[in-house]
VOMIBA-370066 format. One line per field, with one value per residue (C-alpha): x, y, z. Coordinates in steps of 0.1 Angstrom, whole numbers, plus 5000, padded with zeros to 4 digits. Each point is the difference from the previous one (the first is absolute). Example, Ala and Ser with C-alpha at 12.3 -4.5 7.8 and 13.67 -1.06 7.14 Angstrom:
2
x [5123, 5014]
y [4955, 5034]
z [5078, 4993]
END
This chain:
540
x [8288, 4992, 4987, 4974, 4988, 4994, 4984, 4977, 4987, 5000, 4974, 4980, 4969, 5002, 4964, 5010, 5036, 4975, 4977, 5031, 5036, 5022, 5030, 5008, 4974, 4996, 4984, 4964, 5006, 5008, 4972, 4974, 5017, 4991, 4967, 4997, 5014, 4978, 4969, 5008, 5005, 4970, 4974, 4995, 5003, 5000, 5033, 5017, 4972, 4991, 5024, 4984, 5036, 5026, 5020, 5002, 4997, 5032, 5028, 4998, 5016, 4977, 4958, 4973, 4972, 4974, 4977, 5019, 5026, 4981, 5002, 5008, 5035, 5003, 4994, 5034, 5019, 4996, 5001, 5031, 4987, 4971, 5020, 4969, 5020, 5028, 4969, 4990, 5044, 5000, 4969, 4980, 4972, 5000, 5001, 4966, 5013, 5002, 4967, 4987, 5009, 4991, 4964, 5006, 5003, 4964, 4986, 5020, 5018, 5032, 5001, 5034, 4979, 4971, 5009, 5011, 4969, 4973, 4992, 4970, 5026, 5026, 4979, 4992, 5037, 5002, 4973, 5017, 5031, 4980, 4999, 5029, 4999, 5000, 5032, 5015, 4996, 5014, 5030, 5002, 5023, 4982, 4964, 5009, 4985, 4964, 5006, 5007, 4972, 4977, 5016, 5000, 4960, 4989, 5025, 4979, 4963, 5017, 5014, 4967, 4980, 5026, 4996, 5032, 5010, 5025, 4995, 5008, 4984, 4962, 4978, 4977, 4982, 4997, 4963, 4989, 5015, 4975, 4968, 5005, 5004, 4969, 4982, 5011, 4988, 4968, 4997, 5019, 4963, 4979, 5009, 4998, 4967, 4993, 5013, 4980, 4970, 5007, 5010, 4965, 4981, 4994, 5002, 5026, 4989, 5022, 5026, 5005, 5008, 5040, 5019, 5035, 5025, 4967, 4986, 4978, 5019, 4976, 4969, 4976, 5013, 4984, 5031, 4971, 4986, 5021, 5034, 5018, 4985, 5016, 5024, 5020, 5033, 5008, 5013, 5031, 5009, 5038, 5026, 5036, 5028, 5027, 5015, 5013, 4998, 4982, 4999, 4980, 5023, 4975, 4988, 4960, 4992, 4963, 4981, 4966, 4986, 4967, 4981, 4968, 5015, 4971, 4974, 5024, 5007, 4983, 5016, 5035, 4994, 4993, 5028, 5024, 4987, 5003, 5040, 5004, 4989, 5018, 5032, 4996, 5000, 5025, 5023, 4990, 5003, 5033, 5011, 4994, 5017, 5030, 5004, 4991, 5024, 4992, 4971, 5002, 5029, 4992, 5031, 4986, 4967, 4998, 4982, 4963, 4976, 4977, 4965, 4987, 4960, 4994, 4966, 4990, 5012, 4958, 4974, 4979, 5031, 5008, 5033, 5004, 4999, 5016, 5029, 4995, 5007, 5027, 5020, 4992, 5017, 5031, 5006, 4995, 5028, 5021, 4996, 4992, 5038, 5009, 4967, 4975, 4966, 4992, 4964, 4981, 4987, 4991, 4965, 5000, 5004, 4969, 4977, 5022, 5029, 4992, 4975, 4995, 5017, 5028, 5004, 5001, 5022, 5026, 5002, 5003, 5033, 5016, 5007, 4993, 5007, 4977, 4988, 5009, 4984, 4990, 5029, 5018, 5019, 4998, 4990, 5000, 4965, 4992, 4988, 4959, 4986, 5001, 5032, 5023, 5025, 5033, 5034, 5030, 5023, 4993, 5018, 5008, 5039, 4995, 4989, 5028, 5021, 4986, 4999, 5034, 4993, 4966, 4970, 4973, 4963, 4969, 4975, 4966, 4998, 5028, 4981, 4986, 5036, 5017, 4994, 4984, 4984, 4991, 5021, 5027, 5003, 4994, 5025, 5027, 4989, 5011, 5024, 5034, 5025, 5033, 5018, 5013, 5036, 5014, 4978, 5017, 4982, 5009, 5003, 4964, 4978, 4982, 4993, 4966, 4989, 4967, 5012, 5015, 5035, 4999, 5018, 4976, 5011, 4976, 5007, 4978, 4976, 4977, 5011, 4974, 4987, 5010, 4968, 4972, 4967, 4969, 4982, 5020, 5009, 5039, 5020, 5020, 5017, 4980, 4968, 5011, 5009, 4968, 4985, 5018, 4994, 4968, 4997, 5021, 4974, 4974, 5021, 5006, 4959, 4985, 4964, 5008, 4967, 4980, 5002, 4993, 4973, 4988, 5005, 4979, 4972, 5006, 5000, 4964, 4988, 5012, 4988, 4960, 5005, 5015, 4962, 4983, 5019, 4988, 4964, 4997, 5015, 4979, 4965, 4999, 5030, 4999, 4961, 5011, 5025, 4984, 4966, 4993, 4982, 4986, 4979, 4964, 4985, 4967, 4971, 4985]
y [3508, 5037, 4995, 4974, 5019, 5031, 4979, 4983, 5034, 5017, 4963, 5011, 5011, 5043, 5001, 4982, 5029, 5027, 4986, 4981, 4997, 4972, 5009, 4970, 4980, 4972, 4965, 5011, 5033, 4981, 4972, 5031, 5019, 4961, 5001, 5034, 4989, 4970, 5018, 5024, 4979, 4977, 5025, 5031, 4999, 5035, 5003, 4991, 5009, 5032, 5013, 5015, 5001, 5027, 4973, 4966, 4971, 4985, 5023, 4994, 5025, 5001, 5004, 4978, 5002, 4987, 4991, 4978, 4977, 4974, 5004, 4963, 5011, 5028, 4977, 4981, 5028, 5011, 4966, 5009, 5033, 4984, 4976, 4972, 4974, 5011, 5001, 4962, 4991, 5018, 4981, 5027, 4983, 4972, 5019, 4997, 5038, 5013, 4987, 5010, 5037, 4998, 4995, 5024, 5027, 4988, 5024, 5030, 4996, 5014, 5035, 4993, 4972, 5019, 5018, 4969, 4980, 5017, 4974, 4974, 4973, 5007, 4989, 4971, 4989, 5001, 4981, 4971, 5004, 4986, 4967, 4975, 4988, 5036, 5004, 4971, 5006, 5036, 4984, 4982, 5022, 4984, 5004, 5039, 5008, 5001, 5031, 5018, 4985, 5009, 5036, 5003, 4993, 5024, 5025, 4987, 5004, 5040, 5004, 4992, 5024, 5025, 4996, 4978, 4965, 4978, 5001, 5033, 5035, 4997, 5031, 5011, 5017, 4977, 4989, 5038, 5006, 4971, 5008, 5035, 4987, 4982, 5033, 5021, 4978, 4997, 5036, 5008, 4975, 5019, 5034, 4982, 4992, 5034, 5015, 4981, 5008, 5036, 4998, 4977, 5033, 4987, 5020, 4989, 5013, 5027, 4996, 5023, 4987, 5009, 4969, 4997, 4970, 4982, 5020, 5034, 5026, 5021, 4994, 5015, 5016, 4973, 4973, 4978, 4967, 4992, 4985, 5035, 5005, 4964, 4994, 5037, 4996, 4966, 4985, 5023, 4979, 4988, 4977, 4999, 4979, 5025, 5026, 5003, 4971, 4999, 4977, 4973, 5007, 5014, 5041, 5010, 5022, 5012, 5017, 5017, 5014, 5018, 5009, 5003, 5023, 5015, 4969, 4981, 5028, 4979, 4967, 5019, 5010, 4967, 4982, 5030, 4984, 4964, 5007, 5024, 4975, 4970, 5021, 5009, 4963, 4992, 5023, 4993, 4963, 5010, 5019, 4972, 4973, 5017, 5035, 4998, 4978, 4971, 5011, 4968, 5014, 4989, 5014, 5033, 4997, 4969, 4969, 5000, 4982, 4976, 5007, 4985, 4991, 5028, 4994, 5043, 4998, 4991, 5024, 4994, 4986, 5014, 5001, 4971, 5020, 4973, 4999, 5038, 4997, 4975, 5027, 5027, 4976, 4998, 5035, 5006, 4975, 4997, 5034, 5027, 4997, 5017, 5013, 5026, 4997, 5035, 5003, 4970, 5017, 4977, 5003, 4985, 4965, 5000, 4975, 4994, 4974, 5013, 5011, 5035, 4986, 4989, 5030, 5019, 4977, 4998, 5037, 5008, 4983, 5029, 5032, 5031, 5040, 5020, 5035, 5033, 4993, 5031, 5014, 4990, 4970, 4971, 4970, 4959, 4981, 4964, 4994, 4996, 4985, 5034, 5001, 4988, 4969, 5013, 4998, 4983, 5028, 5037, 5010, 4985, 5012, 4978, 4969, 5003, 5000, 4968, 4983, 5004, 5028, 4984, 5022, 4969, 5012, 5005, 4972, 5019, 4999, 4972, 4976, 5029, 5016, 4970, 4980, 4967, 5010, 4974, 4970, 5022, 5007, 4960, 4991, 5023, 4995, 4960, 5004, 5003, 4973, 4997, 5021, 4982, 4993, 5028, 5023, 5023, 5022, 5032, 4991, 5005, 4990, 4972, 4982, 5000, 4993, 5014, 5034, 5025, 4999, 4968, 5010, 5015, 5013, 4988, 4965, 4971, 5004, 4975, 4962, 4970, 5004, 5035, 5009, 4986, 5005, 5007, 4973, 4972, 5007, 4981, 5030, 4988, 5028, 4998, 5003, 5028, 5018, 4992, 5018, 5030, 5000, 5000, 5022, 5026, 5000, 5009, 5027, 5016, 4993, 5005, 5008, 4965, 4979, 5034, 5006, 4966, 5000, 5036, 4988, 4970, 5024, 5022, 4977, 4988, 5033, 5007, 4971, 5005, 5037, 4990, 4976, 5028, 5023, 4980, 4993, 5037, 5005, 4972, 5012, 5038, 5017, 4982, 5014, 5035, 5000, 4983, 5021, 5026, 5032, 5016, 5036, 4997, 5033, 5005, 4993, 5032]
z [5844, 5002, 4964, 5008, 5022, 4982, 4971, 5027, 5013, 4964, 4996, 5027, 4993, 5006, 5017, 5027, 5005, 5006, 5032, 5016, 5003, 4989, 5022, 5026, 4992, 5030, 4996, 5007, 4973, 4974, 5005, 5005, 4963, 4986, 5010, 4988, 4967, 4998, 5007, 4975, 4969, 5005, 5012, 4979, 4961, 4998, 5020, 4968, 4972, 5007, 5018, 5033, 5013, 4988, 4987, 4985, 5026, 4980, 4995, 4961, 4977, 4974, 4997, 4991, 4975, 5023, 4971, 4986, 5024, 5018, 5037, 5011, 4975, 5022, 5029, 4985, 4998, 5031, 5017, 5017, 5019, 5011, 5026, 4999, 4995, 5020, 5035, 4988, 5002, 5032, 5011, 5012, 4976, 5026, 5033, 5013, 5020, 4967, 4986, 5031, 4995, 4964, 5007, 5029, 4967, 4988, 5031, 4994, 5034, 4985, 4984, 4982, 4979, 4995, 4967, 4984, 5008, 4985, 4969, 5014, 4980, 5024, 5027, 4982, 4999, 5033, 5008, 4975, 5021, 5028, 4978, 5005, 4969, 4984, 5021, 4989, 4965, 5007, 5015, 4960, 4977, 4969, 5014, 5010, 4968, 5012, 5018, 4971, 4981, 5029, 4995, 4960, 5008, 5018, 4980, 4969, 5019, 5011, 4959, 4991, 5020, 4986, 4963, 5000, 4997, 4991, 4967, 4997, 4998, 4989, 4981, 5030, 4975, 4974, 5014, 4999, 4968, 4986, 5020, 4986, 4966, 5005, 5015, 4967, 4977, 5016, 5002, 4962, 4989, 5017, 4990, 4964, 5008, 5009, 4972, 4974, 5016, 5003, 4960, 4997, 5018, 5033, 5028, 5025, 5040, 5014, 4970, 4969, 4965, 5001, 5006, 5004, 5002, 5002, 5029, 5003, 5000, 5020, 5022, 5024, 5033, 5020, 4990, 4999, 4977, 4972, 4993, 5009, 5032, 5012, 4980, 4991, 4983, 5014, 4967, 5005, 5029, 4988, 5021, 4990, 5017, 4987, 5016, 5036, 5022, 5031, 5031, 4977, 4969, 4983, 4994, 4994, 4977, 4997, 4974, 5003, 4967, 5015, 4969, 5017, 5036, 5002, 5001, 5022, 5029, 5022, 4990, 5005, 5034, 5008, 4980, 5018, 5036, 4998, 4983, 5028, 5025, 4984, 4999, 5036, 5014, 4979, 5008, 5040, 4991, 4983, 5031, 5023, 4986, 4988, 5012, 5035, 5022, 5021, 5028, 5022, 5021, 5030, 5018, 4996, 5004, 5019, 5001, 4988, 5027, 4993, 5001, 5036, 5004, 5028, 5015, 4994, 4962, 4989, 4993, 5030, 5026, 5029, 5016, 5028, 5033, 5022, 4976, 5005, 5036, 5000, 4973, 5027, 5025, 4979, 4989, 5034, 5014, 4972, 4972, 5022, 5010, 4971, 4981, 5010, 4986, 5003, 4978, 5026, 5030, 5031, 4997, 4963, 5019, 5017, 4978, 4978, 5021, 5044, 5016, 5017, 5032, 4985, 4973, 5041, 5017, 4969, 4995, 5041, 4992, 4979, 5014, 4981, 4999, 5006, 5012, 5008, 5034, 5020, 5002, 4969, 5004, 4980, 5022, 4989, 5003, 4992, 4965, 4989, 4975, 4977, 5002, 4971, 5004, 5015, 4975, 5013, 4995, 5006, 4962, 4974, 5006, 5028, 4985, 4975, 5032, 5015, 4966, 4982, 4979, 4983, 5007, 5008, 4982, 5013, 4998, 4996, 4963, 4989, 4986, 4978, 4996, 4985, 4964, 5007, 5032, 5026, 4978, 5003, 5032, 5012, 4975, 5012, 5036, 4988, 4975, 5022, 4984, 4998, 4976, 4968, 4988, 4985, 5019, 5029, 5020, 5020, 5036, 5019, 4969, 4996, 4967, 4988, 4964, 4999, 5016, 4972, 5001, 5015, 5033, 5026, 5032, 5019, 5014, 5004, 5030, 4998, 5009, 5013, 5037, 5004, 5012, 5019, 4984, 5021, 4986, 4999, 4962, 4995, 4994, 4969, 4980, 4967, 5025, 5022, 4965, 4984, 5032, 4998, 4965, 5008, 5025, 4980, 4972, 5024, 5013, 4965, 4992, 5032, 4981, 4976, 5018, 5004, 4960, 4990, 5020, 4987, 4965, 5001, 5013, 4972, 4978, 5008, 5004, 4967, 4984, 5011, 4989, 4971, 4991, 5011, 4980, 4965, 5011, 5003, 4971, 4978, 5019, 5009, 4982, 4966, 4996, 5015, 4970, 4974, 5000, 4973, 5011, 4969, 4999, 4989, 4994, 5006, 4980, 4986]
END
């Protein structure tokens, strides 16, 4: 018994030993590791190809020459690890729960998914798991087949793009080796062609009668006309498929015979640029798809937001001042428990969201220190409108104090502060679910995917009706955090309308200065500069 079960974890894939641990595994562990499993051996061709992971995804004791074994043969080798056929036995295939949360993954609701599901065919899979007949068929042992034949495809579409195939390694260079081949004998009949008309007594432009290997050995110092000014030494171009092997199985070797380096400077320089550019996004090309590792981890970085139609994102759009006000109204019963807004004084309000009245009436409400009096005390007055919005705490040891050790952040220039601005903040002002299996969080946070880290300790605050809006407006959460959104871009951008509005005058100003620019130009300056004043002496 204890055997079996060392040879079943030694048959467990090793990629799956360093993110979680094996040891009791309940019910609802094993059915997640499945899932995990499953998702991993139809989703990402490079998980077994390339080799992104520090090890195999089967624990196989010996290595592959990727150019030549077909991948649906490695799809039968590795039938057993991959544990498809042992989710259609256990009928997870046929749950509609679990085809439910399968096309939950297609939204990148679950982190733990996310580094598997990056292939747009994965996503396609799952959308034909949504089709009972699909299912059925999956459920077939004979009819499994079509997974790996929808796999060995896009493997073969990758190969290709690669300089690979089934077939087996191709010569990348075999089309440059003929087009150069082509090139040299077009240039090997011209510089014939030059020759006998340098031997006939014909003059050839910029070139002098020494020819060697069928071009001019020297020329003018301009580089220019002629077949060594274009075409310097690039008969001793040579490719050779010996020697060491590199990623393609193949080694270039090049060959420059400049017998005319001092017509062709020019040409050089140039030929030096477009290699030093091609090497450079190759080798960043190169570094991206191999070297650097996986980017899209959403567990550190978070969730990206979508991209929301905000009605201040045109060119001439304003922000929408009652959506101003109603954002006001919720920082001020809901946020400004926790956040300060130091930068937004009371007065900025006034024609912007209140009125001067109620800028007076709202700050009246605050008391503030001021002074020295007369005699040097420090005395407390209601606030005005030049005064700047109060913070909830008097330090910020303090509102570590009152908030479990996190330090909430001040709300004057968030939307600026953070990557994805206002779609961030409305998506993790909305984004509060439940925390996935698998996923255990430290008591006080909450889970949020689109917060880095995905556990924030701020909990959620917003919930339907818990304000009541001025104007009759229902209060639902995604509207009382579209308003605050709102209001919070205004708050970090209080001169947004202003400079818009500044702009489009500049803009017209511009423009008419700009047609007034060239008609002074084409009628006054253009006979100033064209006019010729020329000494005539007098007559004697």
């Amino acid at each position: 018994m204890a055997e079996a079960m060392q040879e079943e974890q030694q048959q467990q894939p090793q990629s799956l030993d360093q993110n979680m641990e094996t040891e009791e595994i309940n019910p609802e562990r094993e059915r997640f590791l499945l899932e995990l499993e499953f998702i991993q051996s139809i989703s990402n061709p490079f998980y077994i190809t390339r080799l992104y992971q520090p090890v195999f995804f089967c624990n196989l004791s010996f290595h592959f020459d990727f150019s030549t074994i077909l991948f649906n043969k490695f799809n039968f080798s590795c039938n057993e690890s991959m544990k498809t056929k042992d989710l259609a036995q256990k009928g997870f295939l046929d749950d509609p729960a679990f085809i439910n949360y399968l096309k939950y993954l297609q939204y990148w609701k679950r982190p733990e998914y996310a580094k598997f599901i990056i292939y747009p065919h994965a996503l396609h899979f799952l959308d034909l798991l949504q089709n009972e007949t699909f299912r059925d068929s999956m459920k077939v042992e004979d009819t499994a087949s079509w997974v790996h034949i929808v796999q060995y495809w896009h493997f073969h579409a990758w190969s290709n793009l690669h300089v690979r195939s089934s077939r087996g390694p191709v010569d990348p260079l075999e089309t440059a080796r003929k087009e150069l081949e082509m090139q040299n004998q077009q240039d090997q009949g011209q510089g014939q062609q030059q020759q006998q008309q340098q031997l006939n007594g014909i003059p050839v432009q910029g070139q002098s009668s020494s020819i060697v290997n069928g071009f001019p050995s020297d020329a003018t110092s301009h580089g220019g006309g002629g077949i060594g000014g274009a075409r310097s030494g690039m008969n001793g171009f040579q490719v050779s498929p010996q020697g060491d092997l590199c990623n393609d199985g193949y080694k270039v070797t090049a060959r420059f015979n400049f017998t005319n380096a001092g017509a062709g400077q020019s040409n050089i320089r140039a030929i030096g640029a477009s290699a030093a550019t091609v090497a450079m996004v190759i080798g960043g090309t190169g570094y991206y798809l191999y070297s650097n590792p996986i980017h899209a981890n959403m567990v550190d970085e978070g969730l990206h937001p979508p991209a929301y139609p905000w009605s201040h994102k045109g060119a001439l759009s304003t922000f929408d001042h009652a959506s101003i006000r109603r954002g006001y109204q919720v920082y001020r019963e809901v946020c400004s428990q926790c956040h300060s807004l130091d930068r937004i004084a009371w007065r900025s309000l006034v024609g912007v969201s209140h009125t001067v009245e109620e800028v007076k009436a709202m700050a009246q409400e605050f008391e503030y220190t001021d002074g020295p009096n007369d005699v040097g005390d420090m005395f407390q007055r209601p606030g005005k409108p030049s005064d700047y919005m109060p913070r909830p705490y008097p330090n910020d040891e303090a509102a570590r104090a009152g908030n479990a050790g996190a330090l909430p952040p001040d709300l004057s220039l968030i939307v600026k502060a953070r990557h994805g601005g206002a779609d961030y903040i409305f998506s993790l002002l909305t984004g509060y679910v439940d925390p996935p299996a698998g996923v255990q969080l430290r008591e006080g946070l909450n889970y949020n995917p689109y917060f880095p880290g995905s556990a924030i300790a701020m909990a959620r605050v917003l919930f339907d009706g818990l304000v009541e809006y001025e104007d009759g407006t229902p209060a639902t959460s995604s509207q009382m955090a579209k308003d605050v959104t709102t209001f919070l871009c205004w708050a970090s951008e209080p001169e947004h309308d202003e400079r818009k509005k500044m702009g489009a005058k500049a803009i017209v100003i511009i423009s008419a200065l700009f047609i007034l620019s060239i008609w002074l130009k084409r009628n006054r300056w253009s006979v100033l500069k064209s006019r010729k004043i020329v000494y005539a002496p007098p007559r004697q």
